[in-house]
LUMVOGU-244247 format. One line per 3 residues: number of its first residue (from 1); for each residue x, y, z of N, C-alpha, C. Coordinates in steps of 0.05 Angstrom, whole numbers, plus 32768, in hexadecimal, padded with zeros to 4 digits. Example, Ala and Ser with C-alpha at 12.3 -4.5 7.8 and 13.67 -1.06 7.14 Angstrom:
2
1	8108 7F8E 809C 80F6 7FA6 809C 8108 7FBE 809C; 8101 7FD3 808E 8111 7FEB 808F 8102 8001 809D
//
This chain:
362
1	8746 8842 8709 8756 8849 8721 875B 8830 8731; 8773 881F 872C 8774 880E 8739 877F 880F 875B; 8787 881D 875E 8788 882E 8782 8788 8849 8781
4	877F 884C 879C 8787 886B 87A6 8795 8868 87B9; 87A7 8877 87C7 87AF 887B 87DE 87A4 8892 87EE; 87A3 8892 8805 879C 88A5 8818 87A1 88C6 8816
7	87BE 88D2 8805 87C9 88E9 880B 87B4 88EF 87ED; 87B4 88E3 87D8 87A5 88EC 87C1 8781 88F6 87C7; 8779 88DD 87CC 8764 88E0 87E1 875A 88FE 87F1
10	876F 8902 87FB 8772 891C 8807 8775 8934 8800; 8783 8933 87EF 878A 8950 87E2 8771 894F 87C6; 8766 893E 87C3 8754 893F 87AD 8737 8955 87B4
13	8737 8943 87D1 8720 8950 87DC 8721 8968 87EE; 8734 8972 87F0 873C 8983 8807 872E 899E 8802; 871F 89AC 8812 8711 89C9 880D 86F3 89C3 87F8
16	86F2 89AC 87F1 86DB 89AA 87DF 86C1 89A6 87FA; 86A9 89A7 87DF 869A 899D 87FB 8682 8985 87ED; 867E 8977 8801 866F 8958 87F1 8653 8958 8801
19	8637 895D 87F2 8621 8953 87F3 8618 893B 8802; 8621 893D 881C 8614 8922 882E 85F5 8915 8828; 85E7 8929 881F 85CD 8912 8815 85CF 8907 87FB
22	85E3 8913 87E6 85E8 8901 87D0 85F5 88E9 87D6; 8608 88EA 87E4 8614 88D2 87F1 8611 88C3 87F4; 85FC 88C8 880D 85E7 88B3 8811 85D1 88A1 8804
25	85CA 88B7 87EE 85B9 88AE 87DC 85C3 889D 87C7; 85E6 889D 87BD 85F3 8893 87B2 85FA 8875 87C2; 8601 887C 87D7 8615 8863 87EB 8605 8860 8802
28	85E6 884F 8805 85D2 8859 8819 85E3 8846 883D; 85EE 8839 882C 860C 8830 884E 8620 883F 8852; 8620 8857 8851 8637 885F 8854 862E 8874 8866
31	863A 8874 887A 862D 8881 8894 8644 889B 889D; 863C 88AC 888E 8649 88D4 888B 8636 88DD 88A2; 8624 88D8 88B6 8615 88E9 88C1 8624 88F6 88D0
34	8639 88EE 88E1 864F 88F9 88F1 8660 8912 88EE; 8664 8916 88CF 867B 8929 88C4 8669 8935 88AA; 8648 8934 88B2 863C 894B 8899 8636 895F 88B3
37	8637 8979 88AD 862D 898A 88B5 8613 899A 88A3; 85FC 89A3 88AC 85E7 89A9 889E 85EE 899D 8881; 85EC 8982 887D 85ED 8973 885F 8601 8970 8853
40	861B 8987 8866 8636 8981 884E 864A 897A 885F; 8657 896D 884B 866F 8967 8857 868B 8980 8841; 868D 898B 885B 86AA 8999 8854 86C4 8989 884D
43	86CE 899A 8841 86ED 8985 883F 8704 898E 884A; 8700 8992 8866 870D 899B 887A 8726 897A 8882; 8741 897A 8887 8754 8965 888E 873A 894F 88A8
46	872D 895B 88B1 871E 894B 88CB 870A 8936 88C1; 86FD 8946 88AC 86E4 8934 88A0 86F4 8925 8889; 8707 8929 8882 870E 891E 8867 8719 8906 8872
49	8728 8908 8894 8734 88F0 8893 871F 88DD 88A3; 8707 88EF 88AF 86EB 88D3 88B5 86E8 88C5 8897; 86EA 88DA 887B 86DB 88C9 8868 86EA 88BF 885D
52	8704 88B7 8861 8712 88AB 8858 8717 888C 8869; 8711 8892 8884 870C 887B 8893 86EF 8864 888A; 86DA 887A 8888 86BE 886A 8881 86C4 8860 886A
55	86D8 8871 885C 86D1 8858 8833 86F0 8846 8839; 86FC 884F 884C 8713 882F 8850 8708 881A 885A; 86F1 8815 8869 86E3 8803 8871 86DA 87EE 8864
58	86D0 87FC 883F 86C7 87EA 882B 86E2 87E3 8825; 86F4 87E9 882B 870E 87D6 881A 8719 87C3 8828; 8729 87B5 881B 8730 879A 882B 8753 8795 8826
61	875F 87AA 8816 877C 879E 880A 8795 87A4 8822; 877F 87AB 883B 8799 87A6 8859 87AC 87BD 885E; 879E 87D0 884C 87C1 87EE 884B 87A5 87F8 8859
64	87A7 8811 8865 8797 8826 8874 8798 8844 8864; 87B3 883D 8854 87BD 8857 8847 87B0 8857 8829; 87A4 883C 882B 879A 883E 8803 8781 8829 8800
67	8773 8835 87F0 875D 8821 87E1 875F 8812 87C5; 8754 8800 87C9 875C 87EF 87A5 873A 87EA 87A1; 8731 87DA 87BD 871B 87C7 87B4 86FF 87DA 879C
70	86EF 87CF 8792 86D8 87E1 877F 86C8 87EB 878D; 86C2 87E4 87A5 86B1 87F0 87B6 86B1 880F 87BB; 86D3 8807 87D1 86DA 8821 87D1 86E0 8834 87C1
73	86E9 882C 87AC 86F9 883F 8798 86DD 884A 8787; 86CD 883E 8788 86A8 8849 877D 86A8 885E 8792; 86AE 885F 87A8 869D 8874 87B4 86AB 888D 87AC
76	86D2 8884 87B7 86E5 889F 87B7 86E0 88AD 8795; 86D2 889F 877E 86CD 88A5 875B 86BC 88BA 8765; 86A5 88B1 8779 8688 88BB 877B 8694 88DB 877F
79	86A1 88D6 8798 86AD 88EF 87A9 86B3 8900 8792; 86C8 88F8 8789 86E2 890B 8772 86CA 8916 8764; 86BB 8904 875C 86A0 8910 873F 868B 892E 874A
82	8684 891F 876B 8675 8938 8767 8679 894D 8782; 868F 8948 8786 869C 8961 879D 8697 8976 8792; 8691 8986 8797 8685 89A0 8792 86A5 89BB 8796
85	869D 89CD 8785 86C0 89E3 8786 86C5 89E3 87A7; 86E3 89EC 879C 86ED 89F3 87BC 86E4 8A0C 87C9; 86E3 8A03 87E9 86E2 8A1F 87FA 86F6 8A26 87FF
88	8700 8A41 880D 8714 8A48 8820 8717 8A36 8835; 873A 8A25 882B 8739 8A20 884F 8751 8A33 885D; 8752 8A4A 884E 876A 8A55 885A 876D 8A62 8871
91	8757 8A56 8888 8752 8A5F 88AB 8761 8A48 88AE; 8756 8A31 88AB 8761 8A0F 88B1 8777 8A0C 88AD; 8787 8A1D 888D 87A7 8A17 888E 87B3 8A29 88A1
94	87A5 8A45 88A6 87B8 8A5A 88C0 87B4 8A4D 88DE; 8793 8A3D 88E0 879A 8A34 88FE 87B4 8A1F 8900; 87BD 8A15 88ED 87C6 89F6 88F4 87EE 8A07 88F5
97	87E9 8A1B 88E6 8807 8A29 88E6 8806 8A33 8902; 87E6 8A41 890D 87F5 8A48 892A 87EC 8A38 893F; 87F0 8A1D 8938 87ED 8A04 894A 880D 89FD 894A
100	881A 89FD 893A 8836 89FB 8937 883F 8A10 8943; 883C 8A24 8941 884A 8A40 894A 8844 8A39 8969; 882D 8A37 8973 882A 8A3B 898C 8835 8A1F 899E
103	8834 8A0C 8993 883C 89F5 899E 885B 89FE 89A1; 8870 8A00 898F 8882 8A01 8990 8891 8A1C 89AA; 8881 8A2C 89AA 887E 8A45 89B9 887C 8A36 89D2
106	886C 8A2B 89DC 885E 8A20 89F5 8873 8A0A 89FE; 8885 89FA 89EE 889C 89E7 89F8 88B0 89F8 8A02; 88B1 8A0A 89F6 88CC 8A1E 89F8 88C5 8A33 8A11
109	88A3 8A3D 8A20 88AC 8A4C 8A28 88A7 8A42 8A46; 88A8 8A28 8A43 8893 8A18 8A61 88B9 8A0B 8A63; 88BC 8A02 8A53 88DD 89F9 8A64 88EA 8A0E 8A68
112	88E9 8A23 8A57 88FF 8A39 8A63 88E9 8A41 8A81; 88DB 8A44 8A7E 88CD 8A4B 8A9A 88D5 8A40 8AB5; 88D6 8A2C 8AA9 88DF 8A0F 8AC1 88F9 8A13 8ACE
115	8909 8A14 8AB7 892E 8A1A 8ABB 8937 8A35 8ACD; 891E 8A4F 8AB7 891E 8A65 8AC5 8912 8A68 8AE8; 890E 8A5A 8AEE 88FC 8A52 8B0F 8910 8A46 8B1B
118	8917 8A2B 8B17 8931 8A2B 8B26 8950 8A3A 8B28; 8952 8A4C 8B11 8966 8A5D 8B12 896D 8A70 8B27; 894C 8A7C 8B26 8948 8A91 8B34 8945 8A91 8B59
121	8938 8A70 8B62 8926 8A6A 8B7C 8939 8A4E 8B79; 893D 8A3C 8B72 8947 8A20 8B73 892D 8A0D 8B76; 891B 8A18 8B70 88FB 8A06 8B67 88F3 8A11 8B4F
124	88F1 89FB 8B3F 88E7 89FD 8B22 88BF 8A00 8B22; 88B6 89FD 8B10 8896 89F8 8B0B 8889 89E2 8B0A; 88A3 89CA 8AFD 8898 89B0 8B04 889D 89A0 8B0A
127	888E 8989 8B18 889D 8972 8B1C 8889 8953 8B11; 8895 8940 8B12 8890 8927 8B08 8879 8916 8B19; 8866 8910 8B0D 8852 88F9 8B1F 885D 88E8 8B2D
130	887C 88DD 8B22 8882 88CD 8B2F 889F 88CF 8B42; 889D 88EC 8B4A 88B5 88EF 8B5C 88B3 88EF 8B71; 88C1 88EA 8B84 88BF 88F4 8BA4 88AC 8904 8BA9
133	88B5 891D 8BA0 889C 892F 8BA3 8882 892B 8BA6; 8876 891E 8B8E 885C 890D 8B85 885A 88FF 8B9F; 8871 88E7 8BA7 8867 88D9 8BB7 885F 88E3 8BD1
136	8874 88F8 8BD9 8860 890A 8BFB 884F 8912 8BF1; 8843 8924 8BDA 882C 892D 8BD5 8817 8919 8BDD; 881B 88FF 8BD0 8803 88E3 8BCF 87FC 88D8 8BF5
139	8818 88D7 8C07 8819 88D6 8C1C 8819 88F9 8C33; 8808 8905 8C22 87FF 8913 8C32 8814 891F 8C4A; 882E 891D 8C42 8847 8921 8C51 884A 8946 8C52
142	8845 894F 8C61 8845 8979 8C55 8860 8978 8C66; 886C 896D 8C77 887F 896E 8C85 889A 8963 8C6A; 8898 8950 8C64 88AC 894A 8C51 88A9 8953 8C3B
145	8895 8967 8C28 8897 8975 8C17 88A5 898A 8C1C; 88A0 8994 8C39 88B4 89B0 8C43 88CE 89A5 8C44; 88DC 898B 8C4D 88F2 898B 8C4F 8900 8990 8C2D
148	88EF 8985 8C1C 8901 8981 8C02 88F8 899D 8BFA; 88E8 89A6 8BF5 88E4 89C6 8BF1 88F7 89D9 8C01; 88FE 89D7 8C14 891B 89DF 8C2A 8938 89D7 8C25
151	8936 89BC 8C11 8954 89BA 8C0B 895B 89C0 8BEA; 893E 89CA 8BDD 8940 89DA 8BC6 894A 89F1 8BC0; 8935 8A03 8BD2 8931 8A15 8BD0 893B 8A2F 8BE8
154	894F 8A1B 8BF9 8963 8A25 8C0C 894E 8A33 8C23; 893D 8A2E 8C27 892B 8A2F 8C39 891E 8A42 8C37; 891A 8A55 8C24 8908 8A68 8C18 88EA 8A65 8C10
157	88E5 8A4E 8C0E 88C0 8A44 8C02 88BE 8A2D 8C20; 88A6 8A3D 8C1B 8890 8A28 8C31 8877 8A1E 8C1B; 886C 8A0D 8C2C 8852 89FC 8C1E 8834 8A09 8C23
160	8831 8A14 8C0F 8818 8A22 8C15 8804 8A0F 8C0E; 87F1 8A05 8C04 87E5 89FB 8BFA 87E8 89DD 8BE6; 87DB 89CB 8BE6 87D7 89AD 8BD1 87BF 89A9 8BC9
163	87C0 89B0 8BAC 87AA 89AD 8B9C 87AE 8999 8B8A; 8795 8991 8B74 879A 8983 8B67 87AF 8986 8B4D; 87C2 8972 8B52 87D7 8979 8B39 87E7 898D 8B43
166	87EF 899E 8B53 87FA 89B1 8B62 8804 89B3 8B77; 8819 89C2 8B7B 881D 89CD 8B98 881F 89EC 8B98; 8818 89F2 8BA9 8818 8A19 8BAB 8834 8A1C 8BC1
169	883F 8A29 8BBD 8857 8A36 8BD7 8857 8A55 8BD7; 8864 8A52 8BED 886E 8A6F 8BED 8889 8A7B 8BF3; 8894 8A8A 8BF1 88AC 8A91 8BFA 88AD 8AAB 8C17
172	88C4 8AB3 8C1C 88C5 8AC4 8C32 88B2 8AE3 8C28; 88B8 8AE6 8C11 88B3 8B00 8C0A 8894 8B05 8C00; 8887 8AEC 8C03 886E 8AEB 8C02 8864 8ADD 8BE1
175	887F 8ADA 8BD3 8870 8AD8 8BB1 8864 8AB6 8BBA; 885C 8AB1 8B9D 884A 8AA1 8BA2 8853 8A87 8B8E; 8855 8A73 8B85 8859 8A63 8B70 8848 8A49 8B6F
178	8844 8A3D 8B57 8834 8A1F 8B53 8848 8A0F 8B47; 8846 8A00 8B56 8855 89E1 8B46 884B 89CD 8B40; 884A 89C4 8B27 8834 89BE 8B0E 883D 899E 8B16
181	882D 898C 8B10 882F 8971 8B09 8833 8969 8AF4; 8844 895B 8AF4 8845 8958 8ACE 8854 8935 8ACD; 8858 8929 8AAF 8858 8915 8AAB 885A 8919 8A91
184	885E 88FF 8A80 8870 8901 8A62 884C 890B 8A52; 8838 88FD 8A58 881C 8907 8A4C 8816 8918 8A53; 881A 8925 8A70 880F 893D 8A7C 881D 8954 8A63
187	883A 894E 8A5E 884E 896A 8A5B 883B 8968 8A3B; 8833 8958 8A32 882E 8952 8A12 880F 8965 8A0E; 8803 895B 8A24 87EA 8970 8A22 87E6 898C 8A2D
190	87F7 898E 8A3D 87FF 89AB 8A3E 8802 89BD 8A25; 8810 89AD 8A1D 8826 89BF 8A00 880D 89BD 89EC; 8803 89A7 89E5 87ED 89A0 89CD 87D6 89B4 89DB
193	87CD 89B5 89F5 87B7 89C9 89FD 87C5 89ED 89ED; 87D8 89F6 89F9 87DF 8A04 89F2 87EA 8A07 89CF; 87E5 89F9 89BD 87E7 89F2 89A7 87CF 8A02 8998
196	87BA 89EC 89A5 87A1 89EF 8997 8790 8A01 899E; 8794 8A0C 89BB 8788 8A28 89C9 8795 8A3F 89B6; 87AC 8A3E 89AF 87B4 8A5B 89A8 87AF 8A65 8986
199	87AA 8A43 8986 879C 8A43 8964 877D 8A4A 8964; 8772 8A4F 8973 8754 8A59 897A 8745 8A3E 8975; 8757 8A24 897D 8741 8A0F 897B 873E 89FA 8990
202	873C 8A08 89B3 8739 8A00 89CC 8726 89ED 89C4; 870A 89EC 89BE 86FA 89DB 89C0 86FE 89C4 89B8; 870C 89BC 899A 871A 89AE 8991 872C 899F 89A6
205	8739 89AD 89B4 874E 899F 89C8 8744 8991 89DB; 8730 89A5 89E0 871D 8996 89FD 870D 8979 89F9; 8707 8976 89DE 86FE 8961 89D4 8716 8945 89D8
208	872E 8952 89C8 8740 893D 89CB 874F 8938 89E1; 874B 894A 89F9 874D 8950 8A1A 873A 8933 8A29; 8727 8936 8A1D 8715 8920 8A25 871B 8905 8A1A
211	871E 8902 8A02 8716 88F4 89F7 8736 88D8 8A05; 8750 88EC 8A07 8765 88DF 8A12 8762 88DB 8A2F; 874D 88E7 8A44 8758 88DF 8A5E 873D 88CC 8A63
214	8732 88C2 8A4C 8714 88B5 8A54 8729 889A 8A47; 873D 88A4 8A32 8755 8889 8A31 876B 8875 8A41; 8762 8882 8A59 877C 8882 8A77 8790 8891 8A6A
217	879C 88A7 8A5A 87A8 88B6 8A4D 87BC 88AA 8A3F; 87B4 889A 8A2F 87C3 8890 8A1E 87CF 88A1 8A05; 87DF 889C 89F9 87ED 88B4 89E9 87E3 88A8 89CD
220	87DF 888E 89C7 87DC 8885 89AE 87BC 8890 89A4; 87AA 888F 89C0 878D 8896 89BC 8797 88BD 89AD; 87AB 88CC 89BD 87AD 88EE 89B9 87AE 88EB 898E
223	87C4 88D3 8993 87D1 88D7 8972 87B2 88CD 8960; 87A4 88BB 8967 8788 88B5 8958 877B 88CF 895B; 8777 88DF 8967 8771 88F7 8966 8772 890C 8956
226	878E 8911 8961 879C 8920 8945 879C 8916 8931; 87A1 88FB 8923 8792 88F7 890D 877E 8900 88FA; 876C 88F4 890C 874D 8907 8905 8750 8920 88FD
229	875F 8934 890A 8761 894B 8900 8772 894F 88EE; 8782 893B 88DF 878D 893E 88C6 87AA 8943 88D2; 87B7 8936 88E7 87D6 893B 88E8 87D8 891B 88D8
232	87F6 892A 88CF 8801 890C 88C1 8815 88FD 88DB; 880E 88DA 88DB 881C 88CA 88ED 8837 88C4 88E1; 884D 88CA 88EB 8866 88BC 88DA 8872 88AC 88EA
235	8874 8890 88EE 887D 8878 88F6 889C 8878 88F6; 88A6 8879 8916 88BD 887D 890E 88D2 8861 891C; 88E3 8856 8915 88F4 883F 8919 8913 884B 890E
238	8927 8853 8924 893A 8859 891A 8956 8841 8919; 8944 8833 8925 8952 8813 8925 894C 8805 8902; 8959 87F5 88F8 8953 87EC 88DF 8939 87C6 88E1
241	8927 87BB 88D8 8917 87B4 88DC 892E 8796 88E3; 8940 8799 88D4 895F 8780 88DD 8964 877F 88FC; 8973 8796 8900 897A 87A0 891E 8960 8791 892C
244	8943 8799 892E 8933 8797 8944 892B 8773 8942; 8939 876C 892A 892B 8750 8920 8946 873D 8935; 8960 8744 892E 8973 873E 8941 8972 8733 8955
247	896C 8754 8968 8965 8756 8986 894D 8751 898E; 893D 8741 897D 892B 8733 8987 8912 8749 8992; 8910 875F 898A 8902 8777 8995 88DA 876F 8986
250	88D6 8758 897E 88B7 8748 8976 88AD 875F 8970; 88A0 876F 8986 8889 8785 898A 888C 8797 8980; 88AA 87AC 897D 88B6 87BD 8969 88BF 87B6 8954
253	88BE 879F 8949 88C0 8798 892E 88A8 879A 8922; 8892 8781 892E 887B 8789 8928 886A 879A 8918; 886C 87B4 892B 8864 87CE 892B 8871 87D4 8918
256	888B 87DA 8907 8896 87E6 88F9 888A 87D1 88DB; 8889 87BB 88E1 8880 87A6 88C4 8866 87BE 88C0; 8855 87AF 88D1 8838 87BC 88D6 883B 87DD 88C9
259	884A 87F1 88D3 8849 8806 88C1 8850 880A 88AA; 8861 87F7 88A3 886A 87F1 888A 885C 87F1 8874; 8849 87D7 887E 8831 87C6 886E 881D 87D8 8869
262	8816 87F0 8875 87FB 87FF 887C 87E7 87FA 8886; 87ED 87F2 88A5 87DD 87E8 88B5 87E3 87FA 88C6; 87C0 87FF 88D6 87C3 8807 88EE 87D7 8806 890A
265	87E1 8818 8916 87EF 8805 8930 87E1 880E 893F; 87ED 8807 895B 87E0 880B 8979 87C5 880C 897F; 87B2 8807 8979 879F 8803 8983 8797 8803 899A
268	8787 8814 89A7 8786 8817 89C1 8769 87FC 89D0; 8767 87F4 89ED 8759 87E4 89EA 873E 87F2 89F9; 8735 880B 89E6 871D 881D 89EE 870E 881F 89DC
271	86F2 8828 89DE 86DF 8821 89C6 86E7 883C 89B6; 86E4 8837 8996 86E6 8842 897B 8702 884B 897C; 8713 8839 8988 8730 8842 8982 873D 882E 896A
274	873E 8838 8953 874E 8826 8943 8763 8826 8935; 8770 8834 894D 878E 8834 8945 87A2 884D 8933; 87B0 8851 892E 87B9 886D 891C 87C0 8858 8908
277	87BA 8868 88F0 87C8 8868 88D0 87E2 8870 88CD; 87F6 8865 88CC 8813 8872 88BE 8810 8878 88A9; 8819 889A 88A2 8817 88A1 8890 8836 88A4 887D
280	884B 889C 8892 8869 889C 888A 8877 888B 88A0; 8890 887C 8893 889C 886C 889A 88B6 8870 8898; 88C3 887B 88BA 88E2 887E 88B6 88E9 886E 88C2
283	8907 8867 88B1 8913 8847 88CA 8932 8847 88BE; 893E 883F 88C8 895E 8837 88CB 896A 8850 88BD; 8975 885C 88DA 8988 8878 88DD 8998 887A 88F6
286	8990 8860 8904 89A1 885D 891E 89BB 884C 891A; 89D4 8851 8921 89EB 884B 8916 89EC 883E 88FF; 89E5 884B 88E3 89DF 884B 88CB 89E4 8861 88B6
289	89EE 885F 88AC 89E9 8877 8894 89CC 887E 8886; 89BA 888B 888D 899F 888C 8887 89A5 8888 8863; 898B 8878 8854 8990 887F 883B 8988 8898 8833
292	8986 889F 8818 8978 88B0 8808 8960 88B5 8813; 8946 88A3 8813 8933 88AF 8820 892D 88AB 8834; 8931 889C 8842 8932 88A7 885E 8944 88C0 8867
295	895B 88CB 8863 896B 88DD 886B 894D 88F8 8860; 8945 88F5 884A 8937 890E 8846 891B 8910 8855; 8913 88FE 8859 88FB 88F7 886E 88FD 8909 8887
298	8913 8900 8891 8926 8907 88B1 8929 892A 88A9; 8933 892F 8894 8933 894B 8890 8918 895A 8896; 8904 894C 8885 88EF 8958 888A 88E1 8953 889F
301	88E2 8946 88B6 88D3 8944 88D0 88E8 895F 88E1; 88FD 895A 88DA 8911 896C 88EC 8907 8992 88E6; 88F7 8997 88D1 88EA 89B1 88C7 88D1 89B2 88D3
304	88C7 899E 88E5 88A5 899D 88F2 88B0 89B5 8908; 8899 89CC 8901 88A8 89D3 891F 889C 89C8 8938; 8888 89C4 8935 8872 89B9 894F 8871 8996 894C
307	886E 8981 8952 886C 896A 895A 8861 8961 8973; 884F 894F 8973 8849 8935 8981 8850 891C 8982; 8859 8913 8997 8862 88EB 898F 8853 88D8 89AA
310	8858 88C1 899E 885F 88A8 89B2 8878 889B 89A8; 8875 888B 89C0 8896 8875 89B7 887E 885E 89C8; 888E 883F 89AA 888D 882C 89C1 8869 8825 89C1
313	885F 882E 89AD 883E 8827 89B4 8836 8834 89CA; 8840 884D 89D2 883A 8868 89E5 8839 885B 89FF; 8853 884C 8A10 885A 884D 8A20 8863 886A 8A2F
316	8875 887C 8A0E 887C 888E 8A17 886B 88A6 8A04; 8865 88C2 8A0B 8864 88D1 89FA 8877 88E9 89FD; 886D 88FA 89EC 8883 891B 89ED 8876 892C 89D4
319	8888 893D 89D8 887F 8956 89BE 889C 895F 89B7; 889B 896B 89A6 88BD 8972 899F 88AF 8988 898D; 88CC 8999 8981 88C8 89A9 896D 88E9 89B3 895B
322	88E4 89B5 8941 88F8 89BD 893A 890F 89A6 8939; 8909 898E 8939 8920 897B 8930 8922 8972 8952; 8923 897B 8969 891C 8976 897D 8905 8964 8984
325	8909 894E 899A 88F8 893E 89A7 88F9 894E 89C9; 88E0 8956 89D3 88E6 895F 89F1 88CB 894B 89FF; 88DA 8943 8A10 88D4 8931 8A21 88CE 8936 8A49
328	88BF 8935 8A55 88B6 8936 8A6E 88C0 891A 8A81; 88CE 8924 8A95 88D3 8905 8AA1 88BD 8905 8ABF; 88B6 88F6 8AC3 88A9 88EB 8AD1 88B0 88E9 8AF4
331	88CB 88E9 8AFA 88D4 88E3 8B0F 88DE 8902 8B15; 88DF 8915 8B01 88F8 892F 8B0C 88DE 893D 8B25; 88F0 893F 8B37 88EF 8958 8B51 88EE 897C 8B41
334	88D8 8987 8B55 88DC 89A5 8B4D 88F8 89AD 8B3F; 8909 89A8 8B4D 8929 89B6 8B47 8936 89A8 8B35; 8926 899B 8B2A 893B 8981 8B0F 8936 8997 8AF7
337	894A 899F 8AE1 895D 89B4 8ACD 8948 89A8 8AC1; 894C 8981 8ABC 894C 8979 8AB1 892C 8967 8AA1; 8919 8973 8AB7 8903 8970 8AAE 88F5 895E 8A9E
340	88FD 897C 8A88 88F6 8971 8A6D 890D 8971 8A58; 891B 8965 8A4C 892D 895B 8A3A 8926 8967 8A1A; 8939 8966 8A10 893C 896D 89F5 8948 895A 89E4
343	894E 894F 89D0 8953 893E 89C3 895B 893D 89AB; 896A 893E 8998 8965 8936 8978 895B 892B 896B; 8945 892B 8959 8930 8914 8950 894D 88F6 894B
346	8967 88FF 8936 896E 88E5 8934 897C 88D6 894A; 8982 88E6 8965 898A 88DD 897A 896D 88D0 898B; 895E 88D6 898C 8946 88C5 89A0 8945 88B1 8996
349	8947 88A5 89BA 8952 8891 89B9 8938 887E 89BD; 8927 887A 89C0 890B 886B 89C2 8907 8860 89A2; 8906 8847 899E 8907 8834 8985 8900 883B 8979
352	88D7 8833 8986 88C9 883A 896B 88B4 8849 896F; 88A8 8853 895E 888F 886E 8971 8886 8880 8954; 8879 8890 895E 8868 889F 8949 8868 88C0 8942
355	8870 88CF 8933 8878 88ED 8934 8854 88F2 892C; 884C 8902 8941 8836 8913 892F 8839 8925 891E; 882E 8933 890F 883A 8946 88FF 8822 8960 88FB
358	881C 897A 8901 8804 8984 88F9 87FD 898F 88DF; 87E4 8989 88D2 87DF 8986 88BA 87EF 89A4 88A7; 87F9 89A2 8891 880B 89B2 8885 882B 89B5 888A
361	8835 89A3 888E 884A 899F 8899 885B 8983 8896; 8848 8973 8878 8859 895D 8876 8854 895B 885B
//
């Protein structure tokens, strides 16, 4: 076996289950204590992609996606030899379908919500960290939140209350409403909370809840995450690697060589962050005739119904679904339509960035 790659790797082992003290007793450096549970390791997408990280360590040939060196390729022999039959993972393939189902559900019914609020009152549910709004909230202004709440909402809501992330109002007739704080990472974990809650795997979320705001909420730390749990990263550059070489764009070239090559990108500068794996590489479709495979690539991200991204080494993030990119702006006021945005994956316009994908679905 002169290489493996990562997706073989994967599907070899997937639902089997591997003897952590043979392992050990076989490979006495190879440090599984993390992802055995009472002695075994399952071959669940989470643990397969820790043990695929621990035996990339012994290799040295610079891809993330494949092993060549004898070290490694001894252990992944070891694996294949004495993985034990498969279990059921057919809970793990229905949660990850209604992680899709619900994510996609949760984009669709929080913007129509939004749209439907200003339709009805001329104050929506959310507004931007960084709008006006935000800023009387920060300056403690209750006088100038009433004025713009008064030229919304035609003088019908008063200011009841300021909580954290919130405002409470009220109207004449006594109803009651909250207006949510939100932001391009806020709108992303919303939707992914509601993803993974309706898949019955909150705790799971709460973990990766933490694990991103102990990141200053970085989006690249959410996608190392989801990794772990076996979503595939697909690297996307709809610029051609010419175009960005042109315009002089260094940092988005870079990054696109780098995913090319099978190297990690983004690296966050927090401890045990090392970066996401590209597991696919789309690039030049922006005033271009996509080729052959890329055009079918693009097909198949446009069938994800649920998605996660960054752009840009997660300056920006979002979630999209269905060939759709939806996006949170930062500056919109209660009464902005425009919120959150919709997009066409080959129309988004952000260079270069990363599609999550949830596991079964690529």
């Amino acid at each position: 076996m002169p290489k493996l790659d990562h997706a073989t790797f994967i599907n070899r082992l997937k639902g089997k289950s591997i003897d952590a003290a043979a392992l050990r007793s076989a490979y006495p450096d190879l440090n599984v204590r993390t992802i055995a549970a009472n002695g075994v390791i399952t071959g669940t997408a989470q643990n397969l992609e820790k043990l695929w990280e621990i035996i990339d360590n012994y290799d040295h040939d610079g891809n993330v996606n494949t092993i060549s060196d004898a070290p490694a390729l001894s252990i992944a022999e070891w694996l294949f030899t004495k993985a034990e039959s498969p279990v059921s993972l057919g809970g793990e393939t229905g949660s990850w379908r209604k992680v899709a189902e619900f994510g996609d559900r949760s984009i669709t019914s929080n913007s129509n919500a939004h749209r439907s609020a200003i339709d009805s009152t001329g104050i929506g549910l959310y507004y931007g960290d960084h709008s006006p709004f935000r800023e009387n909230i920060l300056r403690g202004d209750r006088q100038g939140l009433q004025m713009q709440l008064d030229a919304m909402g035609a003088g019908s809501w008063r200011m009841e209350s300021i909580e954290p992330g919130s405002v409470v109002i009220e109207n004449t007739s006594g109803q009651s409403a909250r207006l949510q704080e939100s932001s391009c990472i806020g709108w992303v974990m919303q939707n992914a909370k509601a993803a993974y809650e309706g898949a019955g795997m909150g705790a799971r979320f709460a973990e990766i809840n933490n694990r991103v705001k102990d990141a200053d909420l970085r989006g690249t730390v959410l996608c190392e995450e989801l990794q772990k749990d076996g979503w595939t990263a697909v690297f996307y550059s709809p610029r051609t690697a010419a175009d960005l070489s042109d315009s002089g764009e260094r940092e988005k070239l870079g990054a696109l060589n780098m995913a090319k090559a099978g190297a990690r990108v983004w690296k966050s500068p927090i401890p045990e962050s090392s970066g996401v794996r590209c597991d696919a590489v789309i690039t030049g479709y922006r005033g271009v005739t996509p080729d052959r495979n890329t055009e079918a690539l693009l097909e198949k991200l446009e069938n994800v119904p649920f998605f996660v991204g960054v752009a840009n080494g997660g300056i920006h993030t979002f979630v999209g679904h269905n060939g759709s990119v939806c996006d949170f702006h930062w500056t919109a006021q209660p009464d902005d339509r425009n919120a959150m945005t919709e997009n066409p994956i080959r129309e988004w316009k952000w260079d270069t960035g990363l599609y999550m994908v949830p596991p079964g679905y690529w």
